[in-house]
C-alpha positions in Angstrom: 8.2 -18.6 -3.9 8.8 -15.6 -2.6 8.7 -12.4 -4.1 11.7 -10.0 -3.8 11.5 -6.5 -3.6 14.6 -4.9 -4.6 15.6 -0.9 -3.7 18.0 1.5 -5.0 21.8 1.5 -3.7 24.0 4.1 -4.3 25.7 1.8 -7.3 22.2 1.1 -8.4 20.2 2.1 -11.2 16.3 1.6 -10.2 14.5 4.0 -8.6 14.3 4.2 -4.6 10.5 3.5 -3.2 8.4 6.8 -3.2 8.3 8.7 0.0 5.2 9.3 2.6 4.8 12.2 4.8 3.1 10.7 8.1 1.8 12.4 10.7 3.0 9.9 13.1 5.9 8.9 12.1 7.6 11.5 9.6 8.9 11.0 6.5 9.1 7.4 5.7 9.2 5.0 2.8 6.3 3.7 0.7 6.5 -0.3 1.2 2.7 -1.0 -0.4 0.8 -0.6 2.3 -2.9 0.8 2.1 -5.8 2.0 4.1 -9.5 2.2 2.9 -11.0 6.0 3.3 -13.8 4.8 3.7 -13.5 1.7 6.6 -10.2 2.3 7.4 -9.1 -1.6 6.9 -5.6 -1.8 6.2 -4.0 -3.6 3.2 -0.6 -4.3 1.7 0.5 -5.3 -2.1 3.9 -6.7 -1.9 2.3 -10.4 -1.5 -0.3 -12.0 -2.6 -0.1 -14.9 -0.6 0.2 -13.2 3.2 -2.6 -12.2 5.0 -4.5 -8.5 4.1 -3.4 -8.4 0.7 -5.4 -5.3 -1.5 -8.1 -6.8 -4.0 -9.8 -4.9 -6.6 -12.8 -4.8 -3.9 -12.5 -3.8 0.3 -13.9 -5.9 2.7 -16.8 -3.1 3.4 -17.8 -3.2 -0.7 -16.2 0.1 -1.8 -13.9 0.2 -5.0 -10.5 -0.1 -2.9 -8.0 0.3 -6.0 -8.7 1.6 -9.2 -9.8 -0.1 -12.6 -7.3 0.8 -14.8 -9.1 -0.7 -17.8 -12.0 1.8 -17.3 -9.9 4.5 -15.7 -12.1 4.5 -12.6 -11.5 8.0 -10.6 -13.6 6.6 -7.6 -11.5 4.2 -5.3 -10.7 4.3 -1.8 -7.2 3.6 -1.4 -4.8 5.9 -0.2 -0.8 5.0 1.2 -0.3 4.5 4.7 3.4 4.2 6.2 4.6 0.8 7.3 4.8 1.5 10.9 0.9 2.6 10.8 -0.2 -0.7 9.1 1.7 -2.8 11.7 -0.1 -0.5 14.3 -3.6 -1.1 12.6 -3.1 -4.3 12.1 -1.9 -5.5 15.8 
């Protein structure tokens, strides 16, 4: 099953995705997609299932997202647009 992700309309009540400021592509939509400071692997966090999903961990051993139980400060994640990850990714 497939997850839906569902953004604000102008009759709509929920919020509308956060913005991103790239350098590459201006001002664009946040639609979950990471890179790792450290390696620069991308990853995204709309589905669990497809390919490059983010776990806890990267791929190079670094803390990629944060623990929220222990309120880690030290992670490696930070947004990347969407047209950057496709980019990276290709």
């Amino acid at each position: 099953m497939r997850a839906l992700r569902v953004y604000a309309t102008e009759s709509s009540t929920c919020d509308p995705p956060p913005r991103l400021r790239c350098a590459s592509h201006g001002e664009t939509p946040w639609l979950g997609h990471l890179v790792c400071s450290v390696c620069n692997r991308t990853w995204q966090t709309l589905a669990p299932a497809a390919p490059r999903y983010a776990l806890a961990d990267c791929a190079c051993g670094e803390r990629l997202l944060p623990d929220l139980a222990d309120h880690a400060r030290n992670f490696t994640a930070r947004p990347i647009c969407g047209s950057c990850f496709y980019v990276a990714g290709a």
